[in-house]
N, C-alpha and C positions, 0 to 999 in steps of 0.2 A: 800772357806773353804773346807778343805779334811773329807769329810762326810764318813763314814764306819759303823756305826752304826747305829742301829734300834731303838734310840730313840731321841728324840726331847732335845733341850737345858736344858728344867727344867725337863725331869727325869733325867740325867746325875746327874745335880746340885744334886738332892733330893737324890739322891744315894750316893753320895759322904759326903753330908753332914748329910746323918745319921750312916756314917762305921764312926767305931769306930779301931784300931789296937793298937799296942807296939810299944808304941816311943823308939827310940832306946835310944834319949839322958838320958834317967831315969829308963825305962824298966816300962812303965805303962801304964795302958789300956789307953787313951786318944779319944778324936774324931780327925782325920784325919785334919779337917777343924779350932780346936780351934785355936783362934789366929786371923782370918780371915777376920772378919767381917768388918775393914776398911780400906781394901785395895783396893787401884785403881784398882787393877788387881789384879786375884791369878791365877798360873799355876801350875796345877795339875799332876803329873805325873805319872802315872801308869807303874811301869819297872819290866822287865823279873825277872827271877834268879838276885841278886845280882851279882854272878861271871859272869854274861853276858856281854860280850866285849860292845856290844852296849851299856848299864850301865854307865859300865866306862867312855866309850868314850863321852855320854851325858853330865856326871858330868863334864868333863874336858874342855868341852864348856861352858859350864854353868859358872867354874870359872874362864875363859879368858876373858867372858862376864859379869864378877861380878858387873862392875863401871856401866855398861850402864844398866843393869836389876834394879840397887839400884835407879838407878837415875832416874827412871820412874815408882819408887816405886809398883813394882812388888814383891808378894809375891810368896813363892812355897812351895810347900808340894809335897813328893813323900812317893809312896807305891811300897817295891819289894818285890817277894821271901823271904824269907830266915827267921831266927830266930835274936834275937839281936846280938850275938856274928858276924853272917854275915855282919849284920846294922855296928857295931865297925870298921869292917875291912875292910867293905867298906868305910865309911867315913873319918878313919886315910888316906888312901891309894890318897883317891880323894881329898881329901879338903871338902867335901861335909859334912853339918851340920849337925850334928846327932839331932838338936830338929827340922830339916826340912823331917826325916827320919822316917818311919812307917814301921812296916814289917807284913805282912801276908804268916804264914806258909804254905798254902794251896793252893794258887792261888785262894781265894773266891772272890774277889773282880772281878777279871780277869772274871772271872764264870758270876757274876752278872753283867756285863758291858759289855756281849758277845764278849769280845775280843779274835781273834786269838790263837787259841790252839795249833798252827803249826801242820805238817805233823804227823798223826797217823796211820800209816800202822801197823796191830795186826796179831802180829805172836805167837802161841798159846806157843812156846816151848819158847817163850824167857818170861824173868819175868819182872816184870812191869819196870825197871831200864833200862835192857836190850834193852827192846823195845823203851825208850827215847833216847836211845845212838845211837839206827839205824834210826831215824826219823832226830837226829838231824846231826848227820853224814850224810844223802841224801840232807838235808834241807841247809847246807855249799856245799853241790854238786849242789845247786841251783833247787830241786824236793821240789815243795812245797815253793819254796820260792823265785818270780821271783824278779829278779835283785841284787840277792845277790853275783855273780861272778862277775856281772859289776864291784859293788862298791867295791871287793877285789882286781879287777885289780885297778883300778883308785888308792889303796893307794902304789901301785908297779909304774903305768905311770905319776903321777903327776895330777894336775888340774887346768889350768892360772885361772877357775871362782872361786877359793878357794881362802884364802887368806895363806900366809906364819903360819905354823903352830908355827915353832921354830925358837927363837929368834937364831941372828948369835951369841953370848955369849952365850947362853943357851947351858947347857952340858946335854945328854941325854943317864944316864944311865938303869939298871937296867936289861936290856939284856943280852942274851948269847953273843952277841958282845961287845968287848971293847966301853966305852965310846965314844962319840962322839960331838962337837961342832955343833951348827947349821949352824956357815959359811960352814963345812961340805958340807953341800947338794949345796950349790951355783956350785960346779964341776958338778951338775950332770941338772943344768938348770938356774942357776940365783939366782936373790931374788924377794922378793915381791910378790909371788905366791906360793903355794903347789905345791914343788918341785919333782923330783922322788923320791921314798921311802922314804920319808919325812912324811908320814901319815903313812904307814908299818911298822915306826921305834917304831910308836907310839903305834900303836896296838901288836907289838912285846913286846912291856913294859910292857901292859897291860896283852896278853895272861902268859908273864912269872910270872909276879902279882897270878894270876889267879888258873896256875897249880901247885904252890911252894904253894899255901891255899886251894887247891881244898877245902876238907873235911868244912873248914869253908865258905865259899862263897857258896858253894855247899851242903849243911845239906844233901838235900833230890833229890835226881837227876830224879824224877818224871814228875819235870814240866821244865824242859831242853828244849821242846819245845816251851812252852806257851811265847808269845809274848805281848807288853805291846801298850801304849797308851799316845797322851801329849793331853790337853784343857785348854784352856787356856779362862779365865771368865773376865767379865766385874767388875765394884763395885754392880752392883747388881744381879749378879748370873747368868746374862746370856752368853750361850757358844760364844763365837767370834772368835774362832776357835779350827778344833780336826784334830789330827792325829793320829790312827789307826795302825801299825806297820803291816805288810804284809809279811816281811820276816827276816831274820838274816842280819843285818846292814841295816837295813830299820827305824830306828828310828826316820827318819825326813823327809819331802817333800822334802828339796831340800840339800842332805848331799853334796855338795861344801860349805854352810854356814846353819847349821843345825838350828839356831836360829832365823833367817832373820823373820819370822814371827811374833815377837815379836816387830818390830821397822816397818810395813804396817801401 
């Protein structure tokens, strides 16, 4: 278990299931956890800014992986950033379910679960915005955020412990680049593995997703550094595993198969 926090399985639990947020699928107060109570499993998700690449790129695992989480009857609930109009445009965008979606404007939860605040260097002339844009701009220079250059080389070099992202019929658009096929990438290493730029293509989709909505994915650019968290519970409340986010594209112990945790 990848432990980073300072509390024990059942204050997690107990924290979790007395926050309350906006559900995005209605826009109402709700508790986080309704729904809950008999599931084999519930995986909890704590995630950055909405417009956060790592977000995106989680949901998009998540629904590659839809048949095997249903089939093991896993439930999820996640909590991000943003207001509901962010909630909408993330979930149209991902596929991701708006009555599995919660949003807190504040990063309160984040606060209360001592999660990762990212790099906060305070420079008196810049205004509170300012100074998230200079932390978060270091913090993609890999200050404050070890192993974040790895993992952006790795979606430029490929990875044989990855599996094939994009199907060979799959056409990948939505880029400043023309359209593209998945047989595509086979010129550039084969199949059956995460090929070169084959992960880049996809975070490409995503960053242009991203800057074409800034203003809605992005309400409040305050907490552009704060980083998020996964836990994943048993049927009776207790943690069987957490992960803690440490840097920008650090959303999961092991990002060659960011979900593998789920089927230990």
């Amino acid at each position: 278990m990848n432990t980073q926090t300072r509390f024990n399985s059942s204050d997690i639990y107990s924290i979790l299931s007395q926050t309350q947020r906006l559900r995005v699928s209605d826009g109402v107060i709700k508790p986080v956890l309704d729904g809950c109570l008999n599931s084999s499993q519930l995986l909890v998700l704590i995630w950055s800014q909405l417009g956060d690449f790592d977000n995106l790129e989680y949901a998009w695992w998540l629904q590659r992986e839809k048949e095997k989480i249903e089939a093991r009857g896993i439930t999820i609930r996640a909590i991000g950033i943003g207001n509901r109009n962010s909630g909408v445009k993330f979930c149209k965008y991902t596929g991701f379910p708006q009555e599995w979606l919660f949003v807190d404007t504040i990063a309160e939860i984040h606060a209360l679960l001592r999660l990762y605040r990212g790099l906060s260097i305070q420079l008196p002339m810049l205004s509170t915005s300012q100074k998230a844009w200079l932390n978060l701009m270091l913090m993609c220079a890999g200050i404050g955020s070890p192993g974040t250059l790895k993992e952006v080389f790795r979606g430029y070099k490929g990875d044989k412990k990855a599996p094939q992202l994009i199907a060979d019929e799959e056409v990948v658009g939505g880029t400043p680049l023309p359209p593209m096929k998945g047989s595509f990438f086979q010129a550039a290493g084969g199949k059956g593995f995460q090929r070169p730029f084959e992960l880049a293509t996809l975070r490409l989709r995503n960053m242009t997703e991203v800057l074409s909505n800034w203003n809605t994915y992005v309400p409040d650019s305050s907490y552009l550094t704060q980083r998020g968290a996964t836990f994943l519970f048993d049927s009776q409340g207790k943690l069987i595993y957490e992960h803690c986010d440490r840097n920008i594209l650090g959303f999961a112990e092991n990002m060659s198969n960011p979900l593998d945790f789920l089927y230990k």
